[in-house]
C-alpha positions as CSV (number, residue, x, y, z in Angstrom):
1,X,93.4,130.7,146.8
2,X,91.9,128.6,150.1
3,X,91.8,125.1,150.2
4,X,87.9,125.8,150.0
5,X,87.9,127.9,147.3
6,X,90.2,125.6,145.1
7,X,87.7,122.7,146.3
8,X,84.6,124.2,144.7
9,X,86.3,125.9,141.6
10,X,87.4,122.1,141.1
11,X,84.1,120.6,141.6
12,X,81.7,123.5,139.6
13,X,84.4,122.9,136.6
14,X,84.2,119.2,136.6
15,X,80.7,119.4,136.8
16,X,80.5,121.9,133.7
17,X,83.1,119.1,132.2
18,X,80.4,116.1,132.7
19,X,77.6,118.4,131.0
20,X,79.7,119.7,128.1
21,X,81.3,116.2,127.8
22,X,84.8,117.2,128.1
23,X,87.4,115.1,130.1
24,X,89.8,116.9,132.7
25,X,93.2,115.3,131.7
26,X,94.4,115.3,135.2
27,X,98.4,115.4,135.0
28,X,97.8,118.1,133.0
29,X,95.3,120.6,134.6
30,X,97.7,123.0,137.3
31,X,94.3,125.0,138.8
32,X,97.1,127.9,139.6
33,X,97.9,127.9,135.8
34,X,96.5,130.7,133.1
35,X,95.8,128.5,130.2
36,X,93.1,126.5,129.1
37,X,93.0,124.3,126.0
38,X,90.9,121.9,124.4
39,X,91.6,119.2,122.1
40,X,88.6,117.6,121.1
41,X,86.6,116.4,123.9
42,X,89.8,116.8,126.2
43,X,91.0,119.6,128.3
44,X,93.9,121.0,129.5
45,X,94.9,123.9,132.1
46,X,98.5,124.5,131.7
47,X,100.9,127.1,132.4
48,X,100.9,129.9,129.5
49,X,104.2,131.7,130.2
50,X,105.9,128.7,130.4
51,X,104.2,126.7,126.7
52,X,105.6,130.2,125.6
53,X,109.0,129.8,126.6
54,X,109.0,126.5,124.2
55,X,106.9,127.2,121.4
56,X,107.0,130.4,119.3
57,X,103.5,129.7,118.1
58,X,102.1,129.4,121.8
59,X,104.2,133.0,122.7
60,X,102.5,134.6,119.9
61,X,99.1,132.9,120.6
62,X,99.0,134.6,124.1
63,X,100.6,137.7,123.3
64,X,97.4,138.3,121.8
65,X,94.4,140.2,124.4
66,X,92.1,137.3,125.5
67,X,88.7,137.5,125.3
68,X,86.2,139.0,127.9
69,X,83.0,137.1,129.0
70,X,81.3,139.8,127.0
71,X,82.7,138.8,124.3
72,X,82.8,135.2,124.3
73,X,79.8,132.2,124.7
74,X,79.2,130.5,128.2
75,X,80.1,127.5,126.1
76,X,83.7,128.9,125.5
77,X,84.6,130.1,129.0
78,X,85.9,128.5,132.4
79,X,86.0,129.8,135.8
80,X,86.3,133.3,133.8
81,X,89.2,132.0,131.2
82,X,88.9,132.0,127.3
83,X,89.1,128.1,126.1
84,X,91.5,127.9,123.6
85,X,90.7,125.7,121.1
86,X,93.3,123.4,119.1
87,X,92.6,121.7,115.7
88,X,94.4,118.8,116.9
89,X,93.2,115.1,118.4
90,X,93.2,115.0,122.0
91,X,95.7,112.0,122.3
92,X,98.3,113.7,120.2
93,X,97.6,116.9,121.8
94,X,98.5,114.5,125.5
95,X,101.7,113.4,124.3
96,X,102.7,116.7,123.3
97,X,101.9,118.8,126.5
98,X,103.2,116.0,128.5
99,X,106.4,115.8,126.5
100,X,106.7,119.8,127.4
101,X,105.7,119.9,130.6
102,X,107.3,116.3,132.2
103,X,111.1,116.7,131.4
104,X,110.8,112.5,131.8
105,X,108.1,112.1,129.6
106,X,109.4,111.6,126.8
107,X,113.7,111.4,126.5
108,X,116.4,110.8,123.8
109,X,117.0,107.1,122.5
110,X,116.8,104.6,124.3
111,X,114.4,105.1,127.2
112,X,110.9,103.3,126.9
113,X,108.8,105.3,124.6
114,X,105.1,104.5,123.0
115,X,104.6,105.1,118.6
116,X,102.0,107.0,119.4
117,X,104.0,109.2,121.4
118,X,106.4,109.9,118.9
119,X,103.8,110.7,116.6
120,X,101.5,113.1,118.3
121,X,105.3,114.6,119.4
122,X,106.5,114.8,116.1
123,X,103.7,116.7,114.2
124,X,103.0,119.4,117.2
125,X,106.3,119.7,117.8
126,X,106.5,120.4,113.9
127,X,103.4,122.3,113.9
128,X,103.7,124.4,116.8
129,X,107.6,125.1,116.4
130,X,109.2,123.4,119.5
131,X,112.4,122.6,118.1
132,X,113.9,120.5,120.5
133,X,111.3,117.9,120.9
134,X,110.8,117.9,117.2
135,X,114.4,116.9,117.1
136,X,114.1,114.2,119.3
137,X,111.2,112.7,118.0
138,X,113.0,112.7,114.6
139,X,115.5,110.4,116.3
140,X,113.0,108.3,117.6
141,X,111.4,107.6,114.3
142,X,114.7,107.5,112.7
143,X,115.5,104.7,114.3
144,X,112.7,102.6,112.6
145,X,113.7,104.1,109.3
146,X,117.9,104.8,108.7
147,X,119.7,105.8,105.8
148,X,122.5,103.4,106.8
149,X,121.9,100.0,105.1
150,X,123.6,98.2,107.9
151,X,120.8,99.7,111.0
152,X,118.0,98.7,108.6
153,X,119.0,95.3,108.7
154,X,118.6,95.5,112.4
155,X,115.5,97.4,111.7
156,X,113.1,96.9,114.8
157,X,115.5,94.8,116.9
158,X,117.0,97.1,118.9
159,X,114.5,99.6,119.4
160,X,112.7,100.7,122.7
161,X,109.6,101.3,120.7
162,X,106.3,99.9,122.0
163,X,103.9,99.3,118.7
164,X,100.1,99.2,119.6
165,X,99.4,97.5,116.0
166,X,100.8,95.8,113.2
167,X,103.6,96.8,110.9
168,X,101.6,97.3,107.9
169,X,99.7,100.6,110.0
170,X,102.6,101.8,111.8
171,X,104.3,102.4,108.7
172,X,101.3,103.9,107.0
173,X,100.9,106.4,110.0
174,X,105.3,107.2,109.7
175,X,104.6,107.9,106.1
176,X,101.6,110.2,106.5
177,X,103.8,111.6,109.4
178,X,106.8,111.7,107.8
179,X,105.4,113.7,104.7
180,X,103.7,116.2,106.7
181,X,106.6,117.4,108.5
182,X,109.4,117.3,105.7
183,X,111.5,114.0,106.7
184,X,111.6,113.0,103.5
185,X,114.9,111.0,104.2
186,X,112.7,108.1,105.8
187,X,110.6,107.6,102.9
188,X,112.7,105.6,101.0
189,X,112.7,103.5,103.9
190,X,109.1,103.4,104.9
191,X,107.5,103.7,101.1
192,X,109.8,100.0,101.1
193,X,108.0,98.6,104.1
194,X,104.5,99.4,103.1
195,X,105.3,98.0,99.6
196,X,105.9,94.5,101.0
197,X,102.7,94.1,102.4
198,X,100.9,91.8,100.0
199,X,97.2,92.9,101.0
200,X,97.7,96.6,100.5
201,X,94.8,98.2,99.2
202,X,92.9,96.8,102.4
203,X,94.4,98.9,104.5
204,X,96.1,101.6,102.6
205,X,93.1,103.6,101.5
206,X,92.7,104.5,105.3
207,X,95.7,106.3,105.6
208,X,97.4,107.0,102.6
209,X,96.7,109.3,99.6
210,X,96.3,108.0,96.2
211,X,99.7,109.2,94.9
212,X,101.2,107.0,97.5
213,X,98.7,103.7,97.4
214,X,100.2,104.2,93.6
215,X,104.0,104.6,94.4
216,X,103.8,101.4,96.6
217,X,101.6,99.6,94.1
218,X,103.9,100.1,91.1
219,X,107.1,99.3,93.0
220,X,105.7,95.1,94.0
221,X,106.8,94.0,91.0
222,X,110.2,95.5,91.5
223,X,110.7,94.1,94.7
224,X,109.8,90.5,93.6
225,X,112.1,90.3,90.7
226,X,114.8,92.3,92.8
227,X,114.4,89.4,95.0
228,X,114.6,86.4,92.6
229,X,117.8,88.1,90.8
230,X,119.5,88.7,94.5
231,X,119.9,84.5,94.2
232,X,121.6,84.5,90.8
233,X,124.7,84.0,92.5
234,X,123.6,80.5,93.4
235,X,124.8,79.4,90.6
236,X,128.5,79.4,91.1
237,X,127.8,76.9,93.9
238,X,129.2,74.8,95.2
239,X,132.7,76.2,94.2
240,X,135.5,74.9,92.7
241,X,137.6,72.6,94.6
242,X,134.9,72.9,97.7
243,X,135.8,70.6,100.2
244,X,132.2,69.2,101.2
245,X,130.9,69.5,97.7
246,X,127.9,67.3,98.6
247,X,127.2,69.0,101.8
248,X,127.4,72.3,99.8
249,X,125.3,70.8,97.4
250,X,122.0,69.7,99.2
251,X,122.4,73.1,101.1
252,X,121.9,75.0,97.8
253,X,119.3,72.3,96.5
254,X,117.8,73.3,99.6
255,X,118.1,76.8,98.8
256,X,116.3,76.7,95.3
257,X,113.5,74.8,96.7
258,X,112.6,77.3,99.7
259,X,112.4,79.7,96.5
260,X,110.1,77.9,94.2
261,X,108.1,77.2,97.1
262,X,108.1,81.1,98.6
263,X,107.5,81.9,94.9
264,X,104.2,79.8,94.2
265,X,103.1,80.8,97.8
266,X,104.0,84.0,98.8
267,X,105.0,87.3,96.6
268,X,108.1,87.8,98.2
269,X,108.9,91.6,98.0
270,X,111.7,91.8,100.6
271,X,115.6,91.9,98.7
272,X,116.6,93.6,101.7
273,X,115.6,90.5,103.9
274,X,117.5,87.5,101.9
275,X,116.0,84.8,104.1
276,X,115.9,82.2,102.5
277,X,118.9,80.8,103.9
278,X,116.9,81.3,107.6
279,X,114.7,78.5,106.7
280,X,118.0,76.1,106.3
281,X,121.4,75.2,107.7
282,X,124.4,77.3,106.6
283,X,126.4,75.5,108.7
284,X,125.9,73.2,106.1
285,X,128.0,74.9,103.5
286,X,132.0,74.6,103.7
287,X,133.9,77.2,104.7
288,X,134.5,78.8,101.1
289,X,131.5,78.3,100.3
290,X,129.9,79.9,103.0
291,X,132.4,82.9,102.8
292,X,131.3,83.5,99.2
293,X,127.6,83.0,100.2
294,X,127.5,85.8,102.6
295,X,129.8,88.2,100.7
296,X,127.6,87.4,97.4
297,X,124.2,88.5,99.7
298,X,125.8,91.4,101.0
299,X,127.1,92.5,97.5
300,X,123.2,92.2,96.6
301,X,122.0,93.9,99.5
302,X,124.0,96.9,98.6
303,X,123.5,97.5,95.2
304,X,119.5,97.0,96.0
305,X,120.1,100.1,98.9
306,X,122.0,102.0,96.5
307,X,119.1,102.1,94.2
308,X,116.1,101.9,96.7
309,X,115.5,106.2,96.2
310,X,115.0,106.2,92.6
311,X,112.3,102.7,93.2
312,X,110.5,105.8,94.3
313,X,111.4,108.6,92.7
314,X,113.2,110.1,95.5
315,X,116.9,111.7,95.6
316,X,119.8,109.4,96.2
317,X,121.0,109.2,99.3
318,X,123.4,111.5,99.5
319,X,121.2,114.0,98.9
320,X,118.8,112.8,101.7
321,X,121.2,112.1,104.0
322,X,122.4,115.9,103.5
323,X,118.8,116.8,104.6
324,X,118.9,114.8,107.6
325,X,122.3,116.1,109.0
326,X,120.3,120.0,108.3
327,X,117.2,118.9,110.6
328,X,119.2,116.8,112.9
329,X,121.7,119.5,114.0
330,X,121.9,120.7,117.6
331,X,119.6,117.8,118.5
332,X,119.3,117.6,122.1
């Protein structure tokens, strides 16, 4: 094609673009390629052969005669070419195509990588059968939502994840997410995080079935007295023959206040968090005593992860982590 032609096939289609409002998304309209798509008011020129190669759903899509001018509207047709049309919101549908087409776009754990990437990744990937970028967007979310007790106390710390909102919606989008394509070895995880947040039904209704709102609902009360009984230990302090019994002492004093006041304040759902201790000074406590302090929260923390499926009627974890090594194989 000449420079000249390329110039006014260009210019006729973004005119057509303006008066159809649709949107040219520009790293991802090759004018030499044989596919269009449209994502809602978004479009898309891209290289059919090639989506083929990746997707099984895209090979079989095209494998299929297109339609003729004759037999499609003026609405559905550019420069000649059938618009293909995809049920799908243009900003996932972005992150997808650009995730197949830029071999940068979007890599393994830990490069730099957006939530919403990982999302719209996750469900085409899922949806349209690209197996290696479903894979990898697995381990992205993973991240935020382990079977191993010891990452989720890391939790977000470590991640390369930028969040565009607050936890409470991220984690309502990873369940919605997580559900749709099969993972359920996150939910355990994420149904956890969402039950924490205090002013659930605010937000919940907006992504969330019922049968979930309910799930996280019924579990609060769980959490909070899961919470109180992780202190019960406490008790036994300061220890026997402690060295800085008054030291020990105040610390624990100390201790018992921060939960009567959380208690009257706040409905603390988080077992898995034991902070109460962040708000004082463990340096405080003698050696023996703090030895037995942090083997005593760790003991707690355990049991409470051992248990955290059934909260939700889920299978234990052996079970889900079985599932996860079957969808996790060959990731790449």
């Amino acid at each position: 094609m000449s420079t000249a032609n390329f110039l006014s096939q260009t210019t006729s289609l973004r005119r057509r673009s303006t008066q159809n409002a649709l949107k040219i998304v520009e790293d991802l309209w090759f004018p030499e390629a044989d596919l269009i798509l449209r994502a809602d008011d978004a479009i898309f020129c891209v290289y059919g052969g090639f989506l083929g190669t990746r997707s099984s759903v895209f090979r079989d899509m095209i494998s299929f005669p297109q339609p003729t001018t004759s037999t499609q509207t003026e609405g559905e047709m550019m420069n000649g070419r059938a618009v293909v049309r995809l049920h799908d919101s243009a900003t996932e549908t972005t992150s997808f195509l650009r995730a197949v087409f830029d071999s940068s776009f979007f890599m393994p754990p830990p490069s730099p990588v957006k939530f919403e990437d990982i999302i719209g990744v996750l469900r085409l990937a899922h949806k349209y059968d690209v197996s290696y970028l479903f894979r990898r967007a697995l381990s992205r979310l993973d991240v935020l939502y382990p079977t191993n007790l010891a990452k989720r106390v890391q939790y977000r710390s470590q991640t390369h994840i930028q969040f565009p909102s607050s936890d409470a919606m991220i984690d309502m989008i990873s369940l919605k997410a997580a559900c749709e394509v099969g993972a359920t070895w996150m939910l355990p995880t994420v149904y956890y995080a969402i039950a924490q947040v205090d002013d659930l039904l605010d937000h919940a209704p907006d992504y969330l079935e019922t049968h979930q709102i309910q799930a996280c609902l019924a579990s609060q009360s769980k959490l909070m007295r899961a919470h109180a009984s992780s202190y019960r230990f406490l008790r036994y302090l300061p220890l026997v023959g402690c060295s800085s019994a008054y030291h020990c002492r105040r610390t624990v004093e100390g201790a018992y206040e921060e939960l009567e006041f959380r208690s009257e304040r706040f409905r603390d759902m988080d077992p898995l968090g034991m902070s109460v201790f962040s708000y004082r000074d463990c340096d405080d406590l003698c050696p023996e005593c703090h030895k037995f302090n942090a083997a005593k929260l760790s003991e707690a923390q355990q049991v409470f992860w051992k248990n955290l499926p059934a909260l939700f009627v889920l299978p234990k974890w052996d079970e889900l982590k079985e599932m996860r090594r079957r969808a996790m194989e060959d990731t790449t």
